[in-house]
PDB file of N, CA, C and O in Angstrom:
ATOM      1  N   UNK A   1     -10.353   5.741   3.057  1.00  0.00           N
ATOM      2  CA  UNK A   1      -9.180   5.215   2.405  1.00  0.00           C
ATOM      3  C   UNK A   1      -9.362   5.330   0.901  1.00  0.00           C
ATOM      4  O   UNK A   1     -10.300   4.662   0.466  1.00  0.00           O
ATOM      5  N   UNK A   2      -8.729   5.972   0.090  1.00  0.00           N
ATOM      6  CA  UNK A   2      -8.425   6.016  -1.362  1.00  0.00           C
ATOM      7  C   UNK A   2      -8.136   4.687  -1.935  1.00  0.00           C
ATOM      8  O   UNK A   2      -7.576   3.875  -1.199  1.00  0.00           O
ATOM      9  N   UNK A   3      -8.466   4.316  -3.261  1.00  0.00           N
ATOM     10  CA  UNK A   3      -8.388   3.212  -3.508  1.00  0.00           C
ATOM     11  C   UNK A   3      -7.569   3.798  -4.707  1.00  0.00           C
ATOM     12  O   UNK A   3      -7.745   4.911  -5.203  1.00  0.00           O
ATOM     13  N   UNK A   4      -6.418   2.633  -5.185  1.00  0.00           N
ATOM     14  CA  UNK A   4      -5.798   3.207  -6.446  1.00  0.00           C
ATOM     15  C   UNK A   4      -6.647   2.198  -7.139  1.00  0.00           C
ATOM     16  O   UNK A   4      -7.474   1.441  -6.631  1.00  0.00           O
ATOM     17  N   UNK A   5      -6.231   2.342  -8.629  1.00  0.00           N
ATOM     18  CA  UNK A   5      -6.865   1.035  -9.946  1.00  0.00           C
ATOM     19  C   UNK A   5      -6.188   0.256 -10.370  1.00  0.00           C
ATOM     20  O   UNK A   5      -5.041   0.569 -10.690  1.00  0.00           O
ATOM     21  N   UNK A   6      -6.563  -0.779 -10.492  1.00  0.00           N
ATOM     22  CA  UNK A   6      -5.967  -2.108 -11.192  1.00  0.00           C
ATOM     23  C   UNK A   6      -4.532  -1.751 -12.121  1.00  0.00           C
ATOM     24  O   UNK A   6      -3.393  -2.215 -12.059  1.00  0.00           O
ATOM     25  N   UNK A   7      -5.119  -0.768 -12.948  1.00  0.00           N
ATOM     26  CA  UNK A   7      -3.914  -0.645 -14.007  1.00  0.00           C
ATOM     27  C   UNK A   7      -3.044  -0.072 -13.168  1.00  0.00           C
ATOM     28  O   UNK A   7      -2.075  -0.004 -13.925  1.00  0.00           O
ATOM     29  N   UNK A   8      -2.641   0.440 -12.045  1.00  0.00           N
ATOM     30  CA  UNK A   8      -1.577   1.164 -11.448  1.00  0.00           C
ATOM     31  C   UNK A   8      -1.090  -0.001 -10.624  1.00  0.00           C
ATOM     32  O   UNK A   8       0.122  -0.203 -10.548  1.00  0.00           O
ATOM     33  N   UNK A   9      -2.019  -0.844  -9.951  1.00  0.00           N
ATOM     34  CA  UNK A   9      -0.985  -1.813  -9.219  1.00  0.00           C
ATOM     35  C   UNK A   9      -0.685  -3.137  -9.861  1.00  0.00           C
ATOM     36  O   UNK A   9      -0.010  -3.999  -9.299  1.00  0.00           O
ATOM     37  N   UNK A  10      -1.304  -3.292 -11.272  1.00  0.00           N
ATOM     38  CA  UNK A  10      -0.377  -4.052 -12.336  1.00  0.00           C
ATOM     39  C   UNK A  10       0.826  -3.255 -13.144  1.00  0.00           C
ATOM     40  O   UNK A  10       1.396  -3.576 -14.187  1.00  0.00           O
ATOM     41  N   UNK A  11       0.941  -2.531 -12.609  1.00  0.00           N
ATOM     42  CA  UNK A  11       2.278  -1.530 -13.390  1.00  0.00           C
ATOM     43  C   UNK A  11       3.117  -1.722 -11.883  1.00  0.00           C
ATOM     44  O   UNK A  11       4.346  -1.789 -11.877  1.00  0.00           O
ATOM     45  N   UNK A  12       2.503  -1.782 -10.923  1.00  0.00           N
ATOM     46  CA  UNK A  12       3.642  -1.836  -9.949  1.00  0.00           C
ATOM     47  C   UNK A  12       4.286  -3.148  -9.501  1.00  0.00           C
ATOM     48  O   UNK A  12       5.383  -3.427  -9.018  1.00  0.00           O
ATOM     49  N   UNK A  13       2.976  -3.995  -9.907  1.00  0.00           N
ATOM     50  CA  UNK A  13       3.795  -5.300  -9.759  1.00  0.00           C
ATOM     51  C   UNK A  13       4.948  -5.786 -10.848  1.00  0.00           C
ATOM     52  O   UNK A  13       5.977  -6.432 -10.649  1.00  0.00           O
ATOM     53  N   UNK A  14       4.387  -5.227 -12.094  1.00  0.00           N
ATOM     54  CA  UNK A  14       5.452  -5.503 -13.351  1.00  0.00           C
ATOM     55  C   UNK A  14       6.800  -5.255 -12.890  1.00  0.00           C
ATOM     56  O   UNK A  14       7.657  -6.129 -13.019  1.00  0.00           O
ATOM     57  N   UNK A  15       7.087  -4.009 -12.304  1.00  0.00           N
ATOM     58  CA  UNK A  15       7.855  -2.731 -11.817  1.00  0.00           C
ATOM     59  C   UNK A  15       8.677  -3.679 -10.671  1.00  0.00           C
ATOM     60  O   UNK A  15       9.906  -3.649 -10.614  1.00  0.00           O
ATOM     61  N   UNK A  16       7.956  -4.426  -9.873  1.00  0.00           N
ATOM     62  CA  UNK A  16       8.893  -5.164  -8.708  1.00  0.00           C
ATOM     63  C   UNK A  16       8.947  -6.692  -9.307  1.00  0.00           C
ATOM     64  O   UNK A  16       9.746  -7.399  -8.692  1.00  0.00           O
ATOM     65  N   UNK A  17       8.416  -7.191 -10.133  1.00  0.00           N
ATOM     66  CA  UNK A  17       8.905  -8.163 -10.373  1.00  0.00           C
ATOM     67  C   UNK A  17      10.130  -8.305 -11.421  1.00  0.00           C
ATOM     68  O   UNK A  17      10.729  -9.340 -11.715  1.00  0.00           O
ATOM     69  N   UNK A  18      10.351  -6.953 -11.923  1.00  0.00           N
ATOM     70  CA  UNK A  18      11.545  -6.806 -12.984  1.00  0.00           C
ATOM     71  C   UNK A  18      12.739  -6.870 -12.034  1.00  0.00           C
ATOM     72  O   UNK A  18      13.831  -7.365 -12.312  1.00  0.00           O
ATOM     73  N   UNK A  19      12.372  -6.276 -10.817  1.00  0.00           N
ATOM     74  CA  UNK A  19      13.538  -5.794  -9.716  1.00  0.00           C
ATOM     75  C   UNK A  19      13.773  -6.675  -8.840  1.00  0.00           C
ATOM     76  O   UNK A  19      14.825  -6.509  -8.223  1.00  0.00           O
ATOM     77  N   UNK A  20      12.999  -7.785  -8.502  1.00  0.00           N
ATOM     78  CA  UNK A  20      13.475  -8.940  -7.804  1.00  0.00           C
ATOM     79  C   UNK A  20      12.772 -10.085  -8.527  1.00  0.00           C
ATOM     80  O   UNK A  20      11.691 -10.494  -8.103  1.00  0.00           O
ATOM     81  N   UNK A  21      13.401 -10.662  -9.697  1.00  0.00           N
ATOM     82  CA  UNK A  21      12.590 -11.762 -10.560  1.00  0.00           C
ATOM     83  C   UNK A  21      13.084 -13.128 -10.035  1.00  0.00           C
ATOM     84  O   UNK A  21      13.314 -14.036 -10.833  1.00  0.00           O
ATOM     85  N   UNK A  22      13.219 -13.257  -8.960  1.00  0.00           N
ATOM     86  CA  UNK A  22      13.594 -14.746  -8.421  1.00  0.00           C
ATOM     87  C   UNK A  22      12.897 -14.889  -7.259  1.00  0.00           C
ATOM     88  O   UNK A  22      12.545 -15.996  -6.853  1.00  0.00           O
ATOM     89  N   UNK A  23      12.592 -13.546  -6.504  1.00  0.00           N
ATOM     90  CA  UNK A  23      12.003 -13.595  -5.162  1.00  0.00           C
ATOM     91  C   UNK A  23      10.708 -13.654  -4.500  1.00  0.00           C
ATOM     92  O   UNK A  23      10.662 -13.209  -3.353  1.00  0.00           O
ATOM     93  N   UNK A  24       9.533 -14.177  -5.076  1.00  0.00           N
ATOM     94  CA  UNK A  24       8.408 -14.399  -4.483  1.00  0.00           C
ATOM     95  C   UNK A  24       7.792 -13.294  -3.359  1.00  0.00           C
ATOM     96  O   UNK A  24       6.851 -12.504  -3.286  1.00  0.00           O
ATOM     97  N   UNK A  25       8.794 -13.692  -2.631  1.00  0.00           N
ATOM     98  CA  UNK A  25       7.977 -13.115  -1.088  1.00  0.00           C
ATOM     99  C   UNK A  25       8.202 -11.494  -0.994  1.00  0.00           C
ATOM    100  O   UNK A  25       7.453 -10.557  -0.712  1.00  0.00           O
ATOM    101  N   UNK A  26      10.098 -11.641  -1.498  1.00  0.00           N
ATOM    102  CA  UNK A  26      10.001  -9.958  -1.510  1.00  0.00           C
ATOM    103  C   UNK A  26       9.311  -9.001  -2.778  1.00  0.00           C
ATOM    104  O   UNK A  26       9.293  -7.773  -2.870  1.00  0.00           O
ATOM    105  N   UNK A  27       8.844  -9.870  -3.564  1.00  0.00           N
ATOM    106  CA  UNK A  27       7.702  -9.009  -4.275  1.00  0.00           C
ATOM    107  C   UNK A  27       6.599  -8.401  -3.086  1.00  0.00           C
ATOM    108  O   UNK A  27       6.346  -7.357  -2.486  1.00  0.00           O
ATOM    109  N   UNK A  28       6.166  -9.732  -3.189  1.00  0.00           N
ATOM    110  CA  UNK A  28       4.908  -8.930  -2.287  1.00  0.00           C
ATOM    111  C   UNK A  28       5.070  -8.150  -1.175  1.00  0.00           C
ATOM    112  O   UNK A  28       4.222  -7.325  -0.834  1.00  0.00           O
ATOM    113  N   UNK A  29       6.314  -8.385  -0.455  1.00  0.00           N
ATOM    114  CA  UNK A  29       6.415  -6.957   0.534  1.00  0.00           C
ATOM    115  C   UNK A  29       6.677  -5.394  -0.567  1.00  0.00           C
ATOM    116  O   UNK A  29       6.149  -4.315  -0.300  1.00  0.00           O
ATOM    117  N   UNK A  30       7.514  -5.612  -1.680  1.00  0.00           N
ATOM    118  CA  UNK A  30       7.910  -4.834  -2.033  1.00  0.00           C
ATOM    119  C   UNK A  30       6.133  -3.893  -2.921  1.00  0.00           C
ATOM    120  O   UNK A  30       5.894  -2.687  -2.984  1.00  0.00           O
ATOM    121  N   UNK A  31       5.404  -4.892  -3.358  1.00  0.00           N
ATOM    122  CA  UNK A  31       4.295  -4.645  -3.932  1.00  0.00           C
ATOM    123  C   UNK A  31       3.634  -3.508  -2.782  1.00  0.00           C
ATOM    124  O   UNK A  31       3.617  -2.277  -2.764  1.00  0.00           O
ATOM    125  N   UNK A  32       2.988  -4.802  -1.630  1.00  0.00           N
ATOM    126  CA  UNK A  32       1.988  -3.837  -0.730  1.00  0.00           C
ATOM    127  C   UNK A  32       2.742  -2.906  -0.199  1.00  0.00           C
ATOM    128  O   UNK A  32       1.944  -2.258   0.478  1.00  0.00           O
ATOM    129  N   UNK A  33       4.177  -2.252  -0.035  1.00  0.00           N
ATOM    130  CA  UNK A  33       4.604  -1.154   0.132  1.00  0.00           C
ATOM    131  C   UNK A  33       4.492  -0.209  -0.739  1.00  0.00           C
ATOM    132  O   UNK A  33       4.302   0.977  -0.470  1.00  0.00           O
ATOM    133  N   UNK A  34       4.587  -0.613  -1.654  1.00  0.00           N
ATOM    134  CA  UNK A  34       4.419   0.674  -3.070  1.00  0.00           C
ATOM    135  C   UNK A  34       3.109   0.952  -3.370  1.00  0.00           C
ATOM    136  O   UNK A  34       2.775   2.006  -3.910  1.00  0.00           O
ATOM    137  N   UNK A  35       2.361   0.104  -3.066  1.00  0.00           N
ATOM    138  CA  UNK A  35       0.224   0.469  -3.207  1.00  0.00           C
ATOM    139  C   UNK A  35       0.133   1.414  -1.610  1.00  0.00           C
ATOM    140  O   UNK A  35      -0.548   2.432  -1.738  1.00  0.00           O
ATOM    141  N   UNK A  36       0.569   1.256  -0.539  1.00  0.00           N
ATOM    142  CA  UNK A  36       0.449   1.880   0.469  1.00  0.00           C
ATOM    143  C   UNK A  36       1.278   2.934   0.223  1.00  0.00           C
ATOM    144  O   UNK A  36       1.169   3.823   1.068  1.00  0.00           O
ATOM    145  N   UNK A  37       2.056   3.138  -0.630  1.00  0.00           N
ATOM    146  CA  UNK A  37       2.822   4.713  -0.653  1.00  0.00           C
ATOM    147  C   UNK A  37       1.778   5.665  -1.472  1.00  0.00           C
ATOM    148  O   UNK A  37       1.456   6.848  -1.363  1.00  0.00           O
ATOM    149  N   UNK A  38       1.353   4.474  -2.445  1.00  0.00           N
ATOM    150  CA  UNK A  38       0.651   5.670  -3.712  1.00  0.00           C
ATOM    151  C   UNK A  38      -0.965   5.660  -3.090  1.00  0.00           C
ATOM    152  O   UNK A  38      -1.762   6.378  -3.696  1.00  0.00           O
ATOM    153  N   UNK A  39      -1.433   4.942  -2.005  1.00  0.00           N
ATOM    154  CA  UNK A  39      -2.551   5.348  -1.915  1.00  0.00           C
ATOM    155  C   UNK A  39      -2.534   6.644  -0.334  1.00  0.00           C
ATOM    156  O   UNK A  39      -3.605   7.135   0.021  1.00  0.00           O
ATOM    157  N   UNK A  40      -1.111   7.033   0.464  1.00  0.00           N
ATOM    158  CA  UNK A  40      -0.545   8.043   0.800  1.00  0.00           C
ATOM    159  C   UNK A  40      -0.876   9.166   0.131  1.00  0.00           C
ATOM    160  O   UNK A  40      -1.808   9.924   0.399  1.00  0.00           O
ATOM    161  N   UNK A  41       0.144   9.287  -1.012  1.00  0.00           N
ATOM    162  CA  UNK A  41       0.511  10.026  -1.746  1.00  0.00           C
ATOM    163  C   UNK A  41      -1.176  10.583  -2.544  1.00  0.00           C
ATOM    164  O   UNK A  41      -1.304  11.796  -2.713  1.00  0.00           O
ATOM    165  N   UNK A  42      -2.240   9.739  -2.935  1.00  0.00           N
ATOM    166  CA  UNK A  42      -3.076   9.782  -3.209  1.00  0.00           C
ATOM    167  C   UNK A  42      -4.328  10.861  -2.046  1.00  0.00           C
ATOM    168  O   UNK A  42      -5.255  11.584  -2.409  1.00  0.00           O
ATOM    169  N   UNK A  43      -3.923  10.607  -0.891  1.00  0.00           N
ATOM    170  CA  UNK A  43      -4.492  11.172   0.532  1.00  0.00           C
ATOM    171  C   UNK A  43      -3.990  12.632   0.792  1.00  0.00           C
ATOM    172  O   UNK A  43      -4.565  13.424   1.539  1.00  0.00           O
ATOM    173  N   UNK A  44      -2.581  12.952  -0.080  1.00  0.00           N
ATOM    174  CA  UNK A  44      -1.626  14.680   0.561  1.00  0.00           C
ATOM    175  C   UNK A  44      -1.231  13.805   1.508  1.00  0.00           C
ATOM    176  O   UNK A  44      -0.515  14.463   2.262  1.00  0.00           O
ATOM    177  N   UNK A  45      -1.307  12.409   1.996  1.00  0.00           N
ATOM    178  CA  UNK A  45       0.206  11.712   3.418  1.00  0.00           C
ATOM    179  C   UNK A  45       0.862  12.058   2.843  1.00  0.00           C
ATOM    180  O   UNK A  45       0.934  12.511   1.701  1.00  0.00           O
ATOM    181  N   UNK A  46       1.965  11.709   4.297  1.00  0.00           N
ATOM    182  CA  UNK A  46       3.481  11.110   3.864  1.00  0.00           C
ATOM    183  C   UNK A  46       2.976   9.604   4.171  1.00  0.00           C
ATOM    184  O   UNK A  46       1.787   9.514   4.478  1.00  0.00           O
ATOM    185  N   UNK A  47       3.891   8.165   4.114  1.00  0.00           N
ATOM    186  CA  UNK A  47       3.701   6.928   3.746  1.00  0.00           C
ATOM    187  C   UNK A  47       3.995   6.890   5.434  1.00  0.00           C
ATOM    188  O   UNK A  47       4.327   5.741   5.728  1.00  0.00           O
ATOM    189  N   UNK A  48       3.977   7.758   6.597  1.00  0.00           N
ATOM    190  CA  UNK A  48       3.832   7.129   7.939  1.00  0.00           C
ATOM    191  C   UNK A  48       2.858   7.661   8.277  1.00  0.00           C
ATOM    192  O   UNK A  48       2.234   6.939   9.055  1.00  0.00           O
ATOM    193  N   UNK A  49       2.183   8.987   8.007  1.00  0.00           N
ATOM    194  CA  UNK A  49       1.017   9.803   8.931  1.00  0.00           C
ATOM    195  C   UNK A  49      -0.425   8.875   8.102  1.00  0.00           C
ATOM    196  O   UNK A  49      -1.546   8.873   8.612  1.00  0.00           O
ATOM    197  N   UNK A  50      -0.179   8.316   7.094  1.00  0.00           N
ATOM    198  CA  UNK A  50      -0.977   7.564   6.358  1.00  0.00           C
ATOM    199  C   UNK A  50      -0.986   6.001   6.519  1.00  0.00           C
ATOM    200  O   UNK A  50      -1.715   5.461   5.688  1.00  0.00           O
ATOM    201  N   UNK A  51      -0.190   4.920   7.612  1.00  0.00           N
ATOM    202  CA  UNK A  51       0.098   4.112   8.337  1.00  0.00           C
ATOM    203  C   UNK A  51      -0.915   4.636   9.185  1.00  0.00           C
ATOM    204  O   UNK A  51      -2.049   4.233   8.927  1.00  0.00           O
ATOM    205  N   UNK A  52      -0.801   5.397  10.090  1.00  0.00           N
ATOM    206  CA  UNK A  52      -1.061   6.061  11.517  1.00  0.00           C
ATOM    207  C   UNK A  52      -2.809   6.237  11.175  1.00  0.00           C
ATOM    208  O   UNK A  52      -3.755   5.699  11.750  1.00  0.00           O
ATOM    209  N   UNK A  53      -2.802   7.129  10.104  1.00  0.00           N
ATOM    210  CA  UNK A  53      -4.297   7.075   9.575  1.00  0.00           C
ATOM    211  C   UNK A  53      -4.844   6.187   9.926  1.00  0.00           C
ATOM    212  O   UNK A  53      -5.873   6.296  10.592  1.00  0.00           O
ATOM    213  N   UNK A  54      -4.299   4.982   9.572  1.00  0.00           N
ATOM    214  CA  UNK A  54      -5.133   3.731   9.419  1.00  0.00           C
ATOM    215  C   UNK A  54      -5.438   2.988  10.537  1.00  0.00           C
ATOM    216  O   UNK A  54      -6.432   2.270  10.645  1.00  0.00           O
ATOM    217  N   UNK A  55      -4.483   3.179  11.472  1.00  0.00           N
ATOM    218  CA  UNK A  55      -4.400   2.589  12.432  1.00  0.00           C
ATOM    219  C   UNK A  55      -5.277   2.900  12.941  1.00  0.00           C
ATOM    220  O   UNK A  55      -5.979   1.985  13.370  1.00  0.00           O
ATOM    221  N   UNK A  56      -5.783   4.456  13.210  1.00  0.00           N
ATOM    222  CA  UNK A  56      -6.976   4.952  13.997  1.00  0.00           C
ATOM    223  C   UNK A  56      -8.279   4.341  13.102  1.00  0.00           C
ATOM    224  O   UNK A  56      -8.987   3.720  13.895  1.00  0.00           O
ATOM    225  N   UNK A  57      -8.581   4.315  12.382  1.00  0.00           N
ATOM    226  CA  UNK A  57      -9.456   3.853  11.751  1.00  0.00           C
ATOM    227  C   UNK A  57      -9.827   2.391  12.281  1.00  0.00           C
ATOM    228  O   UNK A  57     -11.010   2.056  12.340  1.00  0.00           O
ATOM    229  N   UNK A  58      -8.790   1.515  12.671  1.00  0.00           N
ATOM    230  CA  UNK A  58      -8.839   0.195  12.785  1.00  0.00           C
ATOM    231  C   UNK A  58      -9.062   0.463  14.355  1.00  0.00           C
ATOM    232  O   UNK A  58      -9.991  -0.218  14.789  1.00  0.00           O
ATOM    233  N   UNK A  59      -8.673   0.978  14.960  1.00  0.00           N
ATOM    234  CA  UNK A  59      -9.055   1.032  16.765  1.00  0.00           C
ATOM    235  C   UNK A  59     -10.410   1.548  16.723  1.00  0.00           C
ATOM    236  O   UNK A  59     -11.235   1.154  17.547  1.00  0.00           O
ATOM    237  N   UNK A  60     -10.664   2.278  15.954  1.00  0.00           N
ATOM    238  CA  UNK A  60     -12.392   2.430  15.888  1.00  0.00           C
ATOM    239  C   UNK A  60     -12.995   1.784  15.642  1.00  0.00           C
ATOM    240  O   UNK A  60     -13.822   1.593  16.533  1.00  0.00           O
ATOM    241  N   UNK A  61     -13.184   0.954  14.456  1.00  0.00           N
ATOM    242  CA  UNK A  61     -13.812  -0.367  14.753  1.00  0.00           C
ATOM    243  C   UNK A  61     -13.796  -0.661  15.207  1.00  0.00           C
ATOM    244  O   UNK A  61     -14.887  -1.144  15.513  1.00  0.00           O
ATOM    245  N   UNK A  62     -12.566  -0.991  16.190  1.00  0.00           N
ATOM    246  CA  UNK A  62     -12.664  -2.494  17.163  1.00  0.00           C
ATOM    247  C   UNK A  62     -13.604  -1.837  18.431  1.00  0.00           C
ATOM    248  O   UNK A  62     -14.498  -2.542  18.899  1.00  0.00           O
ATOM    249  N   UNK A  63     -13.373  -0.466  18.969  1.00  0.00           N
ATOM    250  CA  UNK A  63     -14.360   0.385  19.788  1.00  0.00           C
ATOM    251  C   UNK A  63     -15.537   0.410  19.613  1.00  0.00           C
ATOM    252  O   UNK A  63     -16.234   0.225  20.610  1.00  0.00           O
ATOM    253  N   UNK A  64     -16.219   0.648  18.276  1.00  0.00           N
ATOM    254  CA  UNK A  64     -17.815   0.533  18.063  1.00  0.00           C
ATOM    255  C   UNK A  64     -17.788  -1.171  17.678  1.00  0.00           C
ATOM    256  O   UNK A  64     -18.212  -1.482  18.790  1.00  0.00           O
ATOM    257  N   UNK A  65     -17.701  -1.884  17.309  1.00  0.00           N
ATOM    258  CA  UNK A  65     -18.182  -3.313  17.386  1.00  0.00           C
ATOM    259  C   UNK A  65     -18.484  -3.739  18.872  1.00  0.00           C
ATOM    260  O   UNK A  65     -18.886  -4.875  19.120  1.00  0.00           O
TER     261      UNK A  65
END
């Protein structure tokens, strides 16, 4: 999994809190959607084959534990 940096997902939170400045909760959906697009986009995904990525990743663990 690619990790983005601080300064990119404080630019994205700035970015959704300009766009919903009353809404709490839909920040943070709107946040961890936009860090999961750019750490996609960061991979050559698209923002579902990079979901799916992950998913396999997470059934493997749970298989080797």
């Amino acid at each position: 999994m690619q990790k983005i940096s601080e300064k990119d997902i404080k630019k994205i939170e700035n970015e959704v809190k300009k766009e919903f400045p009353n809404d709490p909760a839909l920040q943070q959906i709107h946040i961890a959607r936009k860090i999961i697009s750019k750490e996609a986009e960061i991979t050559g995904l698209s923002f579902l084959e990079y979901i799916k990525s992950q998913r396999k990743h997470i059934k493997l663990r749970k298989i080797i534990k």
